[in-house]
C-alpha positions as CSV (number, residue, x, y, z in Angstrom):
1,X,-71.2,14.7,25.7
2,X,-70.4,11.5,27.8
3,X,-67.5,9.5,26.8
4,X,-69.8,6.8,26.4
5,X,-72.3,8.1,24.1
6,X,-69.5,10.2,22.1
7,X,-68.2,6.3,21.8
8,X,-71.8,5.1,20.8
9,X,-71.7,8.3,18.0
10,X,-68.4,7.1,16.1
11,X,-69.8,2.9,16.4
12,X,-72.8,4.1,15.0
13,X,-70.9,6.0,12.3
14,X,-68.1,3.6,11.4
15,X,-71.1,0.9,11.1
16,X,-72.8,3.2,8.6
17,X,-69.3,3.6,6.3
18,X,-69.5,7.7,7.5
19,X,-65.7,9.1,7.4
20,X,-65.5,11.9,10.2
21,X,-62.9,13.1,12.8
22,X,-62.1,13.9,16.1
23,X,-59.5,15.0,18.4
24,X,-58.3,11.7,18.5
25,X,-56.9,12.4,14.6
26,X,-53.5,13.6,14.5
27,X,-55.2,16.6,11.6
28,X,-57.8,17.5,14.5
29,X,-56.8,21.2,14.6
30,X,-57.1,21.6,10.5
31,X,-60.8,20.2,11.0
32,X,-61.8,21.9,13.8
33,X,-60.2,25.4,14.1
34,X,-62.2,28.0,13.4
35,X,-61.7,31.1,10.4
36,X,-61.9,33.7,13.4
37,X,-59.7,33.2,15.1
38,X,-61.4,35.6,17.8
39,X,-64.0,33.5,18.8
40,X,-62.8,29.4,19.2
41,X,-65.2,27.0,19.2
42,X,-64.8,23.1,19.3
43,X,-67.1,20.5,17.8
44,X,-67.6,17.1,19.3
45,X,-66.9,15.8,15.7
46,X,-66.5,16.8,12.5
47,X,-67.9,14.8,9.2
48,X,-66.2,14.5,6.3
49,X,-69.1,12.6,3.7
50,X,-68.2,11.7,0.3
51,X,-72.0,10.8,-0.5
52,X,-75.1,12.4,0.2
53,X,-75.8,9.2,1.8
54,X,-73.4,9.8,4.9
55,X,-75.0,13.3,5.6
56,X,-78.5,11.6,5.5
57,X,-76.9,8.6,8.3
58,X,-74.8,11.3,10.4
59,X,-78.0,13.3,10.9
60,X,-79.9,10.6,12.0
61,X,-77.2,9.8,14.5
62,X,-77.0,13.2,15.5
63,X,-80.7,12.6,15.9
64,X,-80.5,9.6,17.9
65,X,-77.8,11.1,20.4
66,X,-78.7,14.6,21.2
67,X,-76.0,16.5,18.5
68,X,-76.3,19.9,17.3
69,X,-75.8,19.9,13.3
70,X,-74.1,22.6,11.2
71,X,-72.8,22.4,7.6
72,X,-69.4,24.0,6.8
73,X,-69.3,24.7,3.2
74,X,-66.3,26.9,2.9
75,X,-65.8,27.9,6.9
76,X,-65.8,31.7,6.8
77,X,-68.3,32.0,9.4
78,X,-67.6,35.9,11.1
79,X,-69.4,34.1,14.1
80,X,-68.3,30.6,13.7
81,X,-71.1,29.1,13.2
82,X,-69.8,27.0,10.7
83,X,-68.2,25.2,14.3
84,X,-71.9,25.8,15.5
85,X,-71.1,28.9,17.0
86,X,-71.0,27.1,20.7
87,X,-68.8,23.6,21.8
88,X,-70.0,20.3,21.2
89,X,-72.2,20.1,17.9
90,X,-71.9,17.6,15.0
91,X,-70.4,19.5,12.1
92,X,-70.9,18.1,8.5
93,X,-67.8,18.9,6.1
94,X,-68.7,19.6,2.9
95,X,-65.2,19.7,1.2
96,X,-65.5,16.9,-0.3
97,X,-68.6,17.6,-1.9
98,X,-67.2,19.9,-5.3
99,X,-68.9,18.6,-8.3
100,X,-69.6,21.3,-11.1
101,X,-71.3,20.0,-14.6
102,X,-72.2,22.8,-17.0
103,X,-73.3,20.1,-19.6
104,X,-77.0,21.0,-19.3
105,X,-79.2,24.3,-19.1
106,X,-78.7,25.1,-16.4
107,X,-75.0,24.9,-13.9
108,X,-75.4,22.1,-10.9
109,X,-72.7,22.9,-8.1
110,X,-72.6,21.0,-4.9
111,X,-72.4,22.9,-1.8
112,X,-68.7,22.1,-1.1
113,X,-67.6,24.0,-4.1
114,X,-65.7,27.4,-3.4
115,X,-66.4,30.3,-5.3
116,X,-63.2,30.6,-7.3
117,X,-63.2,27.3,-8.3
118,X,-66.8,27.3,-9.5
119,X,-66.4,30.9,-11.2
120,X,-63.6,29.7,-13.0
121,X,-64.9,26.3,-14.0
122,X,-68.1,27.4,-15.6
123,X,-66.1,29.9,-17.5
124,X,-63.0,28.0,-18.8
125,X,-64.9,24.6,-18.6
126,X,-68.2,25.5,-21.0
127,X,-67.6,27.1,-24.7
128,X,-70.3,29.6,-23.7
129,X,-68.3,31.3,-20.9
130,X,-70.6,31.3,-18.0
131,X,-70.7,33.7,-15.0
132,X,-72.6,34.3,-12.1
133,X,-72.7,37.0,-9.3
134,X,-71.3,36.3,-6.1
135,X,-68.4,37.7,-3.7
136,X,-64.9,38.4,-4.2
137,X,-63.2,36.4,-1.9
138,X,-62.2,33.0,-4.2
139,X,-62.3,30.8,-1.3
140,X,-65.7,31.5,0.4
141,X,-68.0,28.2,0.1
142,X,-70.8,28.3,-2.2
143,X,-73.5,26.4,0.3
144,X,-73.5,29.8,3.2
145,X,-73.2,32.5,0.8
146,X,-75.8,31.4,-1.8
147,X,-77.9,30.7,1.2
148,X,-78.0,33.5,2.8
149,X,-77.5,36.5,0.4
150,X,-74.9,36.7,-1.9
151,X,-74.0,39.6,-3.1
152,X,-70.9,40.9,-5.1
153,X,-69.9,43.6,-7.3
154,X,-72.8,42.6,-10.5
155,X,-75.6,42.0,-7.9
156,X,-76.9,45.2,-9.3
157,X,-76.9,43.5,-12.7
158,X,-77.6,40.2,-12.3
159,X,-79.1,39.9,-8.6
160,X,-77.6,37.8,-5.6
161,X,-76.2,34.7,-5.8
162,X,-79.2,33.8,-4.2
163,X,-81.3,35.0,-6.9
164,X,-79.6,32.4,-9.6
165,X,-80.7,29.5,-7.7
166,X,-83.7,27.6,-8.9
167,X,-83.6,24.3,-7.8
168,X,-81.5,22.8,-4.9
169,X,-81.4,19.2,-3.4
170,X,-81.4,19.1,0.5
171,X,-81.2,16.6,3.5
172,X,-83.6,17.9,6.0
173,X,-83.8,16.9,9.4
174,X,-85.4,13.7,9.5
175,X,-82.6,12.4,7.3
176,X,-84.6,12.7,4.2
177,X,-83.2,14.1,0.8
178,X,-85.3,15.9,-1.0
179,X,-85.6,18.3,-4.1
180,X,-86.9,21.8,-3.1
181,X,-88.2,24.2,-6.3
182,X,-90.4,25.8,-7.3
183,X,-92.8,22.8,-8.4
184,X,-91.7,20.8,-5.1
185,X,-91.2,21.3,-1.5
186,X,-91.7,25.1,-2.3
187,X,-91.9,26.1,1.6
188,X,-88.3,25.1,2.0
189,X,-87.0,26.2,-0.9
190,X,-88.4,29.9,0.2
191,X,-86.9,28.8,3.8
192,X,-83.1,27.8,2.6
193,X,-83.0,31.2,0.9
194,X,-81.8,33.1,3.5
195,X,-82.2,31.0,7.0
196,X,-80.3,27.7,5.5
197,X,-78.8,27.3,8.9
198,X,-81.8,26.9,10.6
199,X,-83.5,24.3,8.1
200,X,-81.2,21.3,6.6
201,X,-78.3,21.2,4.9
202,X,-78.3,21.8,1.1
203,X,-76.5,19.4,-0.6
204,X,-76.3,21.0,-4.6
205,X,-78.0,24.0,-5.8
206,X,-79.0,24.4,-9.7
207,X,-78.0,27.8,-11.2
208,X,-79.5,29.9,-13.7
209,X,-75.8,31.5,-15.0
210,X,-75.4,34.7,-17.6
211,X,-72.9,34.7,-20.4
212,X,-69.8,36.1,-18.4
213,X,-68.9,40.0,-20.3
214,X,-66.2,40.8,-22.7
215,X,-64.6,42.6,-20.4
216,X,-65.4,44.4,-17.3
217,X,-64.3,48.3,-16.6
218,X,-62.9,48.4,-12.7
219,X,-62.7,51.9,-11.5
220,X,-61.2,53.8,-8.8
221,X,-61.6,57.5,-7.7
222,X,-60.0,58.7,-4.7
223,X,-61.3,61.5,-3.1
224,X,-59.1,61.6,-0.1
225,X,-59.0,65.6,0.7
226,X,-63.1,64.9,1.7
227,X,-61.7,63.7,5.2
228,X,-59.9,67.0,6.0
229,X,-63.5,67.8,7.5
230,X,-66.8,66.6,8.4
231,X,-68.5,68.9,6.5
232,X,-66.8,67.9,3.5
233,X,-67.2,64.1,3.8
234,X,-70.5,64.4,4.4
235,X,-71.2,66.2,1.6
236,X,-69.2,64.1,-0.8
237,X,-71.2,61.3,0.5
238,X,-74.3,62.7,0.3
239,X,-72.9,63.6,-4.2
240,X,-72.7,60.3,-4.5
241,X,-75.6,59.1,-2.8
242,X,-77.8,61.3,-4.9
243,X,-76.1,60.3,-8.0
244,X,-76.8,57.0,-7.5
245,X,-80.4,57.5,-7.7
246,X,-80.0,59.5,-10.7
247,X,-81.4,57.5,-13.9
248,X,-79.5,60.2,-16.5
249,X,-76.1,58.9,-14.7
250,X,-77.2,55.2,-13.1
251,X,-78.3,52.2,-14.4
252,X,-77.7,48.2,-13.4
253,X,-74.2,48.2,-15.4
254,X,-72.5,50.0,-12.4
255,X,-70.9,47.8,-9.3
256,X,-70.3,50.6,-6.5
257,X,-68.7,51.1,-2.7
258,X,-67.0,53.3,-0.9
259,X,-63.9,52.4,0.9
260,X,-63.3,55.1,4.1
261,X,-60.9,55.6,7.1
262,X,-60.5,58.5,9.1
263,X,-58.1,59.9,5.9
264,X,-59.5,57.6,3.3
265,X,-62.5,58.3,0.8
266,X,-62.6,56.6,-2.4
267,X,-65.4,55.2,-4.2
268,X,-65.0,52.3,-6.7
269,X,-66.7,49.5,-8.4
270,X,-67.0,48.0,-11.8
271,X,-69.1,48.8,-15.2
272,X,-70.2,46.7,-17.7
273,X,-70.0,49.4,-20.6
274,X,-68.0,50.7,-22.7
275,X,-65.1,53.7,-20.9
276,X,-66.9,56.4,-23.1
277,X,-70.0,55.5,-21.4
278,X,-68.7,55.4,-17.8
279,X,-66.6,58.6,-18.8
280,X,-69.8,59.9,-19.5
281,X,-72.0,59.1,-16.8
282,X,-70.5,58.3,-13.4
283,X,-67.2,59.8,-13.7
284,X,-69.2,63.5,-15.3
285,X,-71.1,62.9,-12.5
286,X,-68.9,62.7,-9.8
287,X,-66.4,65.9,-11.3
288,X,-70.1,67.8,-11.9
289,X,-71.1,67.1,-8.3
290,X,-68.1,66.8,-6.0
291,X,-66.7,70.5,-4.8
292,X,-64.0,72.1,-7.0
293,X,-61.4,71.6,-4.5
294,X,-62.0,67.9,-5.2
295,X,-61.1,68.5,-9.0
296,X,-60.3,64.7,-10.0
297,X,-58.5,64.9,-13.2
298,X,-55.6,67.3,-11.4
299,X,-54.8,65.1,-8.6
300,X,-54.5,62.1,-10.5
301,X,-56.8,59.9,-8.5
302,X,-58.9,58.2,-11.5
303,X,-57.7,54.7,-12.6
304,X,-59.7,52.8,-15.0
305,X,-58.5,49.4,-16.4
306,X,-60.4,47.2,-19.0
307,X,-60.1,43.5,-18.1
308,X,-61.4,40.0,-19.1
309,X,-63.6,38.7,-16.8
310,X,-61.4,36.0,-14.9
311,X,-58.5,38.9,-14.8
312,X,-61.5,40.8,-13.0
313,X,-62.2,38.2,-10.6
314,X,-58.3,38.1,-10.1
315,X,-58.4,41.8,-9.1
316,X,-61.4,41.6,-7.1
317,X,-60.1,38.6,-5.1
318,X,-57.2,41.3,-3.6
319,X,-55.1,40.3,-7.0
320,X,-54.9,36.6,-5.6
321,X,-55.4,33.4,-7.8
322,X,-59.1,32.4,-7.6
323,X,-58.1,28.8,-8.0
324,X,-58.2,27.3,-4.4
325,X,-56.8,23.8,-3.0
326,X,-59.1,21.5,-1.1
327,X,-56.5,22.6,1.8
328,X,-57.1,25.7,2.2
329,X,-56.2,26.9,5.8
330,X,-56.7,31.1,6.1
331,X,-57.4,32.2,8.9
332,X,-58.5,35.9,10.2
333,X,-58.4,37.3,13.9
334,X,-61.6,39.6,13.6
335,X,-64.7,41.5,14.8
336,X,-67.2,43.0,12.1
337,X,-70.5,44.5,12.3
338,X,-72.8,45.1,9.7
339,X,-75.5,48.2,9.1
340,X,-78.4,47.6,6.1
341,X,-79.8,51.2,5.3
342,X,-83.0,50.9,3.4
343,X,-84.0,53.0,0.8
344,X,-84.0,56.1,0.9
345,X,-80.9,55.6,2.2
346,X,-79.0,57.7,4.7
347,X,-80.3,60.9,5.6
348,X,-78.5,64.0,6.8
349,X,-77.8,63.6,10.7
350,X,-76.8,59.9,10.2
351,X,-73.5,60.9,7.7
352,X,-73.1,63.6,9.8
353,X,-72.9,61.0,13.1
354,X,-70.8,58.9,11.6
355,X,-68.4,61.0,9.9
356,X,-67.9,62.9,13.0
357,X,-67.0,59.8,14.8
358,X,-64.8,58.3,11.4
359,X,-62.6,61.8,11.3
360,X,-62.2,61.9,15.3
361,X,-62.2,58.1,16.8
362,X,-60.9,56.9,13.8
363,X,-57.6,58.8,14.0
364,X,-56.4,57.1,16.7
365,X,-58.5,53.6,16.5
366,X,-57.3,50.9,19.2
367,X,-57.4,48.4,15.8
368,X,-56.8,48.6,12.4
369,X,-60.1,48.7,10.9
370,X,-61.7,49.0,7.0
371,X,-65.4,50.5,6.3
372,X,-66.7,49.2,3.4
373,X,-70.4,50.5,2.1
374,X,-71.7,48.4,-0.4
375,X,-74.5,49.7,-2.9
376,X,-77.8,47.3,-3.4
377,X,-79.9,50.1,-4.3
378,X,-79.9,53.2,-6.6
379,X,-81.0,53.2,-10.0
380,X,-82.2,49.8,-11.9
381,X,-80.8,47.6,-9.0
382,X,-81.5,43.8,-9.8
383,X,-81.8,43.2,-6.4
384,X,-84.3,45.6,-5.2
385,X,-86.0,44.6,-8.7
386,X,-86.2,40.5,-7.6
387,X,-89.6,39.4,-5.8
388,X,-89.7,40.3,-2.3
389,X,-91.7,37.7,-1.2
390,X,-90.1,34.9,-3.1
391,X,-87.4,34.3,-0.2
392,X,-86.5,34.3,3.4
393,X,-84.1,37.5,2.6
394,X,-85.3,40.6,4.6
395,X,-83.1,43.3,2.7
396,X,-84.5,44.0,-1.3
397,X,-85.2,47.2,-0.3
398,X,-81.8,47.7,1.1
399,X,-79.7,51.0,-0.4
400,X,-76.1,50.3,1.4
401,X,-74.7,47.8,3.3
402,X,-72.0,48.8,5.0
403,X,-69.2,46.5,6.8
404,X,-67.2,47.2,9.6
405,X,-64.1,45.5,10.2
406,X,-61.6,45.3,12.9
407,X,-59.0,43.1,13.1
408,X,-55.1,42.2,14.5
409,X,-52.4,39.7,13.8
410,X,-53.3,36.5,14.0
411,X,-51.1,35.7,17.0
412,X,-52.4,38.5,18.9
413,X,-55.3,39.4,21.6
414,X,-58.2,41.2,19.9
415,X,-58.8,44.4,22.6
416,X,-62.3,45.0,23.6
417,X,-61.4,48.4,23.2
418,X,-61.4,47.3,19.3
419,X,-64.8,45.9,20.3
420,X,-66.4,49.4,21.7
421,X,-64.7,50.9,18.6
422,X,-66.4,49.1,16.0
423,X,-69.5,49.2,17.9
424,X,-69.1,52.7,18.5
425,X,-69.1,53.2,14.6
426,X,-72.5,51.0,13.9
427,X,-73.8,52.9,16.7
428,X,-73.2,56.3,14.8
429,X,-75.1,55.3,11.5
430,X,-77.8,53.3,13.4
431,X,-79.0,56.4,16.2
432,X,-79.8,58.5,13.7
433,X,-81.8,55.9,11.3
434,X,-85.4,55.5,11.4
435,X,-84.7,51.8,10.9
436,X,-82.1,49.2,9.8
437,X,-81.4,45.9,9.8
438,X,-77.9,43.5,9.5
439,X,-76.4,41.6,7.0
440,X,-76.3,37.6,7.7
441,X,-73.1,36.3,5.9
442,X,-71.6,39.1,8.3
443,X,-72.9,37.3,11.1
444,X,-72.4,39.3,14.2
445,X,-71.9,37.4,17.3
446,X,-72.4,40.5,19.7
447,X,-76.3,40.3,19.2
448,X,-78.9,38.5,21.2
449,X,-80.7,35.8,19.6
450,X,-83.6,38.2,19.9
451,X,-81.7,41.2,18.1
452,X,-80.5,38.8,15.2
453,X,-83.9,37.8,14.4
454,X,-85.4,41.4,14.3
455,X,-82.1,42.6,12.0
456,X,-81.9,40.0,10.2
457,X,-85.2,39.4,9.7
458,X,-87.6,41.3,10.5
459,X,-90.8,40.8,12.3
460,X,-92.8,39.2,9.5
461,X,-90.5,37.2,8.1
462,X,-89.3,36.0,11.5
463,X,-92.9,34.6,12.3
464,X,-93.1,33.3,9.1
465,X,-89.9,31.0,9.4
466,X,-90.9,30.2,12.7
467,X,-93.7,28.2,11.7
468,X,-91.9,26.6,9.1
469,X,-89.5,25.8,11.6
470,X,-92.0,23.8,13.2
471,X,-92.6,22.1,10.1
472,X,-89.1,20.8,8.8
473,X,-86.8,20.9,11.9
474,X,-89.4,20.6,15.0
475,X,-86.9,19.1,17.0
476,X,-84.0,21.9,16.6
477,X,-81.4,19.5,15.4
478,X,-80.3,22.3,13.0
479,X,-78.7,25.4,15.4
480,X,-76.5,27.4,16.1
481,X,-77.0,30.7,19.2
482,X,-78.4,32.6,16.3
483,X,-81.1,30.2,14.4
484,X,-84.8,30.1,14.0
């Protein structure tokens, strides 16, 4: 942008009472740097609104000058898009924006709100000891991951975050602000569900919570001697797999992934049951179905622990506080991919593919690296049970998700050999799978505009949005090298 117009962008503002920043501010680097640090990317200004009213005026300016808008709820964009993903957009802050009030029916949380400050609130805050399901990670902003999935460890129970929202106020592209339900604006509220980016920025979302359990049973079984050989990862995959679809041994009460490396199997979750019935169901399972040279109980490899449910969240949040400060600053030097297996889930030659490129590549990866496979599906899964049609999310017939993660230090150059590696691992699932798709929330900034829409997506739902597209943003002032 021309010094004169970026000029005639911070008049307008200033005239219109809109607090933002630029790389004129001494704190430039704290509002512009990105999460990954990977992949830098450098707005032309950043917003920092107090009011729904300043997001309505800095859109219009955007409007009026030619800006790119992105929201930034909590920043963890894998792609950066919460910088808009390429230099030069208008970014709109939403740190400021952190109301909660649990006074009413229903929970209203503006979009600024991180997850660990919104679990706890609605919990400690309300005598009926709320909860709702969402990730782990305390300080991820509610506005992207509600949008655009939302899963965590009692999605199986209680659906995506996603799935809890029922009403939500947004400023759409005209500068408007506007209720979308299911009684109003009903296009866009399908629309925010899972393409947020792409349609206007939601500015508080109105949650249907659950009463948050007793306690909660985390679980742990490592099955490490299952990477001494293809064969017998694969075959402890494929246990587990099939147990999962069992309905003697699963039901919605179990949380479940698998955690591998090239000499690293374990499989762990949570359960909202009693330890008889867990003891009685998965764990019987796995010890009936897993080889005898497995044999759980003699290595020692079971740990159970019974916990309240903010000591839970604790836990799950890598045994961090889940109360985050308005300055947070983490930061992660990263490249992830992301594989969605539909139901039936994986089939023979795909775990054989992959664990044959785990137990040989893996050994001696060019990055440290986690695989993490995520259960949607299985038994009584809440989120294959929600109404597929009801939002722009591709995936409720999804069985795993799996996320693969490479990363350094911070201070160092990320490899493209760590590149090929991780790509080299999606590749193995994905040859061997009839079809597939990709997770949003772990954007990937490797594919095409074309390939995002198709894996993220889908064909249908891809037309679908693109008419609405026309409809609510027919100028593009909402994008990012990955939007509708």
């Amino acid at each position: 942008m021309a010094a004169t117009s970026i000029y005639s962008v911070i008049h307008r503002l200033v005239d219109s009472g809109v607090s933002f920043k630029t790389p004129l501010d001494p704190d430039w680097i704290a509002y512009s740097s990105t999460y990954n640090i990977r992949l830098p990317v450098t707005p032309e200004i950043v917003i920092i609104p107090t009011s729904v009213r300043h997001i309505q005026d800095a859109i219009l300016c955007a409007r009026e000058y030619g800006l790119k808008v992105q929201a930034r709820s909590g920043g963890h964009s894998y792609a950066s898009y919460s910088n808009g993903g390429s230099d030069g957009a208008m970014i709109i802050d939403l740190r400021k924006l952190q109301y909660i009030n649990h006074d009413v029916g229903h929970i209203v949380v503006q979009a600024g709100a991180r997850l660990g400050n919104m679990a706890q609130e609605i919990y400690e805050g309300s005598d009926r000891k709320l909860a709702l399901p969402h990730g782990t990670c305390a300080g991820v902003g509610v506005g992207g991951h509600f949008t655009h999935g939302g899963y965590g460890p009692f999605s199986r129970a209680w659906g995506l975050a996603m799935d809890r929202i029922v009403g939500m106020t947004v400023v759409t592209a005209d500068g408007s602000h506007v209720i979308a339900d299911r009684q109003q604006n009903q296009d866009l509220f399908y629309a925010i569900r899972g393409a947020a980016d792409s349609f206007g920025i939601a500015t508080s979302f109105t949650l249907s919570p659950v009463p948050a359990p007793e306690s909660v049973l985390h679980w742990s079984v490592k099955i490490s001697d299952a990477t001494k050989s293809v064969e017998r990862a694969a075959h402890a995959f494929q246990s587990i797999q099939d147990i999962t679809r069992n309905r003697l041994a699963t039901n919605r009460r179990l949380g479940l992934h698998l955690t591998l490396a090239s000499d690293y199997f374990a499989v762990e979750g949570t359960f909202l049951g009693t330890q008889h019935d867990f003891e009685d169901t998965i764990l019987a399972s796995l010890e009936l179905f897993l080889p005898e040279e497995m044999n759980l109980q003699e290595k020692n490899n079971v740990e159970i622990k019974k916990l309240d449910w903010l000591p839970t969240l604790k836990l799950l949040n890598q045994d961090q506080d889940i109360s985050i400060s308005e300055e947070y600053s983490e930061h992660s030097n990263f490249f992830a991919k992301s594989v969605v297996v539909p139901r039936p889930g994986f089939n023979k030659e795909a775990i054989t593919s992959f664990f044959t490129f785990l137990l040989d590549q893996g050994a001696h990866a060019p990055v440290p690296y986690f695989i993490m496979l995520n259960l949607y599906g299985g038994h009584d899964s809440q989120i294959s049970n929600n109404n597929h049609d009801a939002s722009a999310y591709a995936h409720r017939d999804a069985f795993w998700v799996a996320q693969l993660y490479g990363y350094v230090d911070n201070d160092k150059v990320f490899p493209s050999e760590g590149l090929d590696f991780i790509n080299g691992l999606a590749n193995s699932m994905t040859k061997h799978l009839p079809r597939y798709g990709a997770y949003l929330n772990y954007t990937d900034p490797s594919l095409t505009r074309e390939e995002a829409h198709k894996l993220y997506y889908g064909e249908e739902l891809y037309e679908n949005l693109k008419l609405l597209k026309q409809k609510w943003d027919p100028d593009n002032v909402f994008a990012n090298p990955q939007s509708i």
